[in-house]
C-alpha positions, 0 to 999 in steps of 0.5 A: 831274458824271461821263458818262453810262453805257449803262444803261436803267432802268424806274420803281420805287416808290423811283426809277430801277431798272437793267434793264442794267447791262453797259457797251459791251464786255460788262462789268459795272462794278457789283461793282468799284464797290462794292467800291471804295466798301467800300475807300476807294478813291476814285481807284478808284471815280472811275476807273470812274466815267470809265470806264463814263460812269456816271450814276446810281451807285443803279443798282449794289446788293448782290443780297441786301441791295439796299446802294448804294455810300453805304449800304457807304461809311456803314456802313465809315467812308469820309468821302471816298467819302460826299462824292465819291458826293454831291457828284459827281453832280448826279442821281438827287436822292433819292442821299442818302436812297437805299433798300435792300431793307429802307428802310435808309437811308445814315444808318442806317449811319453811325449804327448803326456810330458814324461820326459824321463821315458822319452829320454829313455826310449830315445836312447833306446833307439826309438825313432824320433819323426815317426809319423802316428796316423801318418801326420803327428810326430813324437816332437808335435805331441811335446808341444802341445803341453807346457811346463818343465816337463815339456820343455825338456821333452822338446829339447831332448827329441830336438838334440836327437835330430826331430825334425820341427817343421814337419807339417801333419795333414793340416798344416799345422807344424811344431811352433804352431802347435806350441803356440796354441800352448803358449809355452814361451820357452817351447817357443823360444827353443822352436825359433833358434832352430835354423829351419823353423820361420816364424812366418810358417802358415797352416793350411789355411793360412794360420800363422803362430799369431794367429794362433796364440792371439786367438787363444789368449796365449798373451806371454807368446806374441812378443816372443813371436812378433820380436822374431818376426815383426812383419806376423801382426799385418799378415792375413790368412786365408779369411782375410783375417789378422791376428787382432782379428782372432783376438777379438775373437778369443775374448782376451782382452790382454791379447787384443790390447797387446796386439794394439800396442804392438801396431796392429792395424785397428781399421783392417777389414777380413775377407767379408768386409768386417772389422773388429767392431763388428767381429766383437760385437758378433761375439759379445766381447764388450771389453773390446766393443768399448775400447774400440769406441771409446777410442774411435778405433772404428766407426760403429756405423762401418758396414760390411760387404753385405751392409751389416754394422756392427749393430746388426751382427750383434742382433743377428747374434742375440748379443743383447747386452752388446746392442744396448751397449752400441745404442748407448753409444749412438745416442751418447754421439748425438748429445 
């Protein structure tokens, strides 16, 4: 274990808290320490360890974010400066598990950046695997916002260590709708053999995981998603709209197409009475507006509840291209 330094502290409700940090002669040792720790440099992190007699090394953190060393060593990749910060000192306790000013964790780090190496460590350290950043995202969400090897293996490791994946932050919005939003299919895959995840799973406003994937364009999850739960393409959330809906929307083409091959239905309406005609062409989505028609999906004179065709929400949009698309059409049918 490394000396003791100079420092009095005061009790917070999250540990020790430095009232002073200045070593003997004046300086303040707190910012090289963390930029050490940002580096990888641990001959020098050790160098001003001995230096300052530093015991608690909690005590140094960024002003704005509350970040400690560990927190910047997690979230940079630095594997030998986690160990050295855990394992080199035998005080405060609660080091691996430390705090910052939003209660994110060392392990929301590593997670959120995909090290899985660090989240492997800290796991066996002890950290806590449902720790709750801001009061609503876990180490495992985080994971799942990234794809990749990486990922992968971080969202396996916190799962064998008891995450929990249907945790819901304030919005709703759980581990599969977050990895959905992703598009890793083997994060996804892994979220679905779990017993207690249900495909179905909404957020808050109803979104489902294909809602979410359809509307970013995440094409390789929507038949991992609809294979475990067929039933996902017809459901409608809280804007009465479906997955096709959102697809339309993200302008993927392959999303769309794939949604309609699956047996989306072409002709449903949203909330407002609006169709996928109507939606793509208040977007401008041309590819979706000619495979529409063109295949006499939907009527382009179909009008919403307020009267709107398809051709007045594209004009309302200023989608200039899409009205003299729609135009051509009409004239096409009349010839």
């Amino acid at each position: 274990m490394f000396g003791r330094e100079n420092t009095s502290y005061s009790r917070t409700q999250n540990g020790l808290k430095a009232t002073n940090v200045m070593a003997n002669n004046g300086a303040d040792p707190s910012r090289n320490f963390l930029r050490a720790a940002q580096h990888g440099d641990l001959d020098k992190l050790k160098e001003l360890s001995q230096r300052y007699e530093i015991q608690d090394w909690t005590v140094y953190r960024h002003d704005s974010t509350g970040d400690t060393a560990l927190h910047i060593a997690a979230r940079e990749g630095h594997l030998e400066i986690a160990k050295c910060l855990c394992n080199d000192w035998s005080y405060p306790a609660f080091k691996v598990d430390v705090t910052n000013k939003d209660m994110k964790r060392p392990l929301h780090d590593a997670s959120q950046f995909a090290h899985s190496d660090i989240v492997e460590f800290l796991i066996d350290q002890g950290a806590e695997v449902d720790a709750l950043k801001r009061a609503d995202w876990t180490p495992l969400m985080l994971a799942c916002t990234k794809s990749g090897p990486d990922a992968e293996i971080s969202v396996n490791r916190l799962l064998r260590a008891g995450a929990n994946p249907i945790i819901r932050n304030k919005d709703g919005w759980t581990p599969l709708l977050l990895a959905s939003r992703t598009g890793d299919v083997s994060i996804i895959k892994t979220l679905l053999q779990q017993p207690t995840v249900v495909p179905t799973t909404a957020s808050n406003n109803g979104r489902t995981a294909l809602h979410i994937a359809a509307f970013h364009g995440c094409v390789g999850a929507l038949s991992i998603l609809l294979s475990a739960e067929p039933a996902l393409i017809g459901i409608c959330d809280s804007s009465g709209s479906t997955p096709l809906h959102e697809a339309v929307k993200s302008e993927n083409f392959r999303a769309f197409e794939s949604l309609i091959k699956f047996g989306a239905n072409a002709r449903q309406t949203d909330g407002v009475g609006q169709t996928i005609l109507h939606l793509a062409a208040t977007v401008g989505n041309s590819p979706a507006v000619e495979y529409i028609i063109g295949n006499k999906l939907v009527d382009c004179q179909c009008r919403d509840n307020y009267g709107a065709t398809p051709l007045v929400c594209a004009e309302r949009s200023g989608m200039e291209s899409i009205v003299g698309l729609l135009h051509r059409f009409e004239e096409q049918a009349l010839i």
